[in-house]
C-alpha positions in Angstrom: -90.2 185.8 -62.2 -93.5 187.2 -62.5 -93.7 190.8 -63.7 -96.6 192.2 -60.8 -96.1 191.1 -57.5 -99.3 192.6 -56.8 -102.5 193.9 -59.1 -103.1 195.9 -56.0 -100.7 197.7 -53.5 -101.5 195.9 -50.1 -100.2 199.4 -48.6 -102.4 202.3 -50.7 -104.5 199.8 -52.8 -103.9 202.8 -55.2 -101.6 200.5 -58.5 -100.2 197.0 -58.8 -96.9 196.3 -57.3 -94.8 195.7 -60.2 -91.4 194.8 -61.6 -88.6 197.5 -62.4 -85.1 197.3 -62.2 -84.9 194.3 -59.9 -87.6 195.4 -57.2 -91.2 195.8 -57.3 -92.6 199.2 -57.0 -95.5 200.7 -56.5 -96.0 203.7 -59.0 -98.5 205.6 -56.4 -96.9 205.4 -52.9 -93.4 204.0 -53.4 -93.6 201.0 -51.8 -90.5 198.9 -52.9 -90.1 194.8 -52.1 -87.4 192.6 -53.0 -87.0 189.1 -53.5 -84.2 187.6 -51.0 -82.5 185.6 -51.4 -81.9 182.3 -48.8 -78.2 181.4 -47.3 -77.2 184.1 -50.3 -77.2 181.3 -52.8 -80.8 180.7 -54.1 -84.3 182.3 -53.6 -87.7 180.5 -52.6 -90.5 183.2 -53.3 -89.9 184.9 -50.6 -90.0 188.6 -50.0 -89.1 191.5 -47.9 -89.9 195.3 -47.9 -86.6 197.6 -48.7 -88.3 200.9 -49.1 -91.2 202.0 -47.2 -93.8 205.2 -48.5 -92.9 208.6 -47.4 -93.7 208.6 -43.4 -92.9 208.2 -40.1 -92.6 204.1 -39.2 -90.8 203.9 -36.1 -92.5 200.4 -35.5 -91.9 198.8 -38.9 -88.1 200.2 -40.0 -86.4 198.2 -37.3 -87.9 195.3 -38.2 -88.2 195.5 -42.1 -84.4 193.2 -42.4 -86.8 190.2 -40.0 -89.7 190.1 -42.3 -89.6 187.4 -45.5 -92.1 186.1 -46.3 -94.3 184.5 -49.2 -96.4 187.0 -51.1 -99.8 186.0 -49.5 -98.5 186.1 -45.8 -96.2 189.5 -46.6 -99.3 191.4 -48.2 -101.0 191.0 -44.9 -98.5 191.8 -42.9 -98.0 195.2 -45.0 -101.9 195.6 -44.8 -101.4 196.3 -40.8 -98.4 199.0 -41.4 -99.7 202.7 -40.2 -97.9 205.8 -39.7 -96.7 206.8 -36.0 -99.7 209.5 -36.7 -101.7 207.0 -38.1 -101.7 205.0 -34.7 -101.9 208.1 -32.3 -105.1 208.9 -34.4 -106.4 205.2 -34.0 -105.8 204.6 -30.0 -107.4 208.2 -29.7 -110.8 207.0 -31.1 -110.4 207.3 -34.8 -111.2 204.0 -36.4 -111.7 205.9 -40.0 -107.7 205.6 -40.8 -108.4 201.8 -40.8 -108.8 200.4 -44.5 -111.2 197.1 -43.6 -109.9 194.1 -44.6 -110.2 192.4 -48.1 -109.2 188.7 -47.7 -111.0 185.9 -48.1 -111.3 185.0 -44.5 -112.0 187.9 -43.6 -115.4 188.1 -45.7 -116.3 184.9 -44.2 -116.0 186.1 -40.6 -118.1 189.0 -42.4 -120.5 186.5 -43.8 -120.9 184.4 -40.3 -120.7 187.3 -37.9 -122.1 190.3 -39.7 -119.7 192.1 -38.6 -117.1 194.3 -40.4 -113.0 193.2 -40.0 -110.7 196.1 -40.0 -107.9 194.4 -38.8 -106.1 190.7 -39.8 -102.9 189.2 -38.1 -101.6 185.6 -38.7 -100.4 183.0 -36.9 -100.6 183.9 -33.7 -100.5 181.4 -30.1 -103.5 182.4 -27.6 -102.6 181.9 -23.6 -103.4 182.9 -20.4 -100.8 185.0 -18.5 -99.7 187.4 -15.5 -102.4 190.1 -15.2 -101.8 193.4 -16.5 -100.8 196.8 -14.7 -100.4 200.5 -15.4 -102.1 202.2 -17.8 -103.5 200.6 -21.7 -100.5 201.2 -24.1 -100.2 200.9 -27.4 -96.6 201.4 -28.3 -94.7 198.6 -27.4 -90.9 198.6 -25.8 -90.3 194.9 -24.7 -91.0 190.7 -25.2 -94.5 189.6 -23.5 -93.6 187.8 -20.4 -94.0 183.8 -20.7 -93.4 182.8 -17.3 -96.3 180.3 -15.9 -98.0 181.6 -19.4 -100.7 178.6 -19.9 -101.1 178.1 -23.7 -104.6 177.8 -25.1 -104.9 177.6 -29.0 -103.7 179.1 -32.0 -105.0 180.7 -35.2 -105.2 183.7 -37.3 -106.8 186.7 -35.6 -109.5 189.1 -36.8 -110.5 192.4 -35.2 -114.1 193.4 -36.3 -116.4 196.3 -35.4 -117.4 194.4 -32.1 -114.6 192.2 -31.1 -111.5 190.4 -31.3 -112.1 186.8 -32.9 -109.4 183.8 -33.2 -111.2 181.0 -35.3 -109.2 177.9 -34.2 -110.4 174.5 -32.4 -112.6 176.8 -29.4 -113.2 179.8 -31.5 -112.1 182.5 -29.1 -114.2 185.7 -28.6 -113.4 188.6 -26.9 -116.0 191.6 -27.3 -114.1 195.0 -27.0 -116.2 196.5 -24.3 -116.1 198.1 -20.8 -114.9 194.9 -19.6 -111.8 195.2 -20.9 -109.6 197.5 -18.5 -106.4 197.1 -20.0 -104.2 196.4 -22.9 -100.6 196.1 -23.6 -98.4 196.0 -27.0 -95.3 193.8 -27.2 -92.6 193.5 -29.2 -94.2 190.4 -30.3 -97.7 190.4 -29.5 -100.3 192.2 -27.5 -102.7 191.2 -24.4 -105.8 192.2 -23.0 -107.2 192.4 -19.3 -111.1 191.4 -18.5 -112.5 192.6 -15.7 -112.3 190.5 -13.0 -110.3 187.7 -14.4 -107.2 186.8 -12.6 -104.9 186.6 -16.1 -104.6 188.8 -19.0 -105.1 186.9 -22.3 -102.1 187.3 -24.3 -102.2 186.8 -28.0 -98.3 186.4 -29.2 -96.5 185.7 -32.7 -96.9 188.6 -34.4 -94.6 192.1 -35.5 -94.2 194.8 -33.2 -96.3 197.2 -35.5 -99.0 194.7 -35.9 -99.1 194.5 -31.9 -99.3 198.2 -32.0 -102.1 198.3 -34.3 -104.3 196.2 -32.6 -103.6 197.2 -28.8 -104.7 201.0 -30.5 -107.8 199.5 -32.3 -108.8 197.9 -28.9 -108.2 201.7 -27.3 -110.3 203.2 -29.9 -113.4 200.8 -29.2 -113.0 200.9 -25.2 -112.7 204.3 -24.5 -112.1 204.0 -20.6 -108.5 202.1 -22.2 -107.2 205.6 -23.2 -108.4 208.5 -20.5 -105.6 208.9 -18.5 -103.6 209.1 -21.8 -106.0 211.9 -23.2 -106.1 213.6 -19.6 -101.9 214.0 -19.8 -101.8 215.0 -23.5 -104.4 217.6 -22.5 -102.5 219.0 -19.4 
């Protein structure tokens, strides 16, 4: 068992992740993951966060017991955890509160694109679904509806300064513009409405935070997504 689970927190990037008393801990925001163990007889390298930093995370606590994973795939998945505040603050327009991603793959998209990735999710199943309606949320409260859902490719998904990028076998783009009239968050995944298409494209696969996270970056680079919201708040 290695003593540093991490030479930098994937949550602060502030001090490693490291071993003490059975968990790793990081020093600077508290952060606290645990190895766990499989069918309660061995362990596998697999990890899952008991202890979160000081803040509001309705999103992520419900979910903490459903995510073990390996170290690489967890320390991305911990990379797209924000605040409740945090999020509000995103879907409203501030894109600041995002801490650009790091990864290897995401300096190649930099490298290809010139563009800057703030946001990384894995693993995720493209398709083409039942248009959306109502107004852009962010905050998801159900599953993303599969019926007739036509299934395109899959991949790990990038959100850079300009637009929303799945590398896979047809390289999807989708530029976050005025095009875009709506998006939704899902428990477990997000979707996005072009104008003028006749199906939403839904991206699916991923946590409800991570969802969350994306559906408010998209809000925060179309801002036609999020005036009605700002008009009620302001009322």
């Amino acid at each position: 068992m290695t003593d540093t689970l991490y030479k930098e927190c994937p949550f602060c990037m502030e001090a490693p992740v490291s071993l003490q008393e059975g968990s790793y801990i990081c020093e600077n925001c508290g952060l606290t993951i645990k190895e766990r163990a499989v069918l309660g007889l061995f362990k596998k390298g697999r990890y899952t966060i008991v202890q979160l930093p000081a803040g509001d995370f309705s999103l992520v606590e419900p979910e903490l017991s459903n995510i073990v994973l390996k170290p690489d795939p967890l320390k991305v998945v911990i990379g797209n955890i924000y605040s409740d505040g945090q999020l509000a603050e995103i879907s409203n327009g501030n894109i600041d509160v995002i801490s650009p991603v790091k990864t290897v793959l995401a300096q190649i998209i930099l490298e290809q694109l010139n563009e800057v990735c703030y946001i990384n999710v894995n693993g995720l199943r493209r398709g083409h679904g039942e248009p959306l309606s109502g107004e852009s949320n962010y905050v998801p409260s159900q599953k993303a509806p599969r019926d007739g859902m036509k299934w395109q490719d899959e991949g790990n998904l990038f959100c850079t300064n300009q637009r929303i990028v799945l590398p896979s076998n047809q390289f999807t783009f989708i530029r976050l513009d005025r095009k875009v009239v709506n998006v939704q968050a899902f428990k477990d995944g997000f979707a996005l409405q072009r104008k003028n298409e006749d199906y939403a494209t839904y991206f699916l696969g991923c946590y409800a935070h991570e969802a969350a996270l994306v559906s408010a970056y998209a809000m925060a680079k179309v801002p036609a997504l999020r005036l009605k919201t700002n008009a009620k708040e302001s009322t």
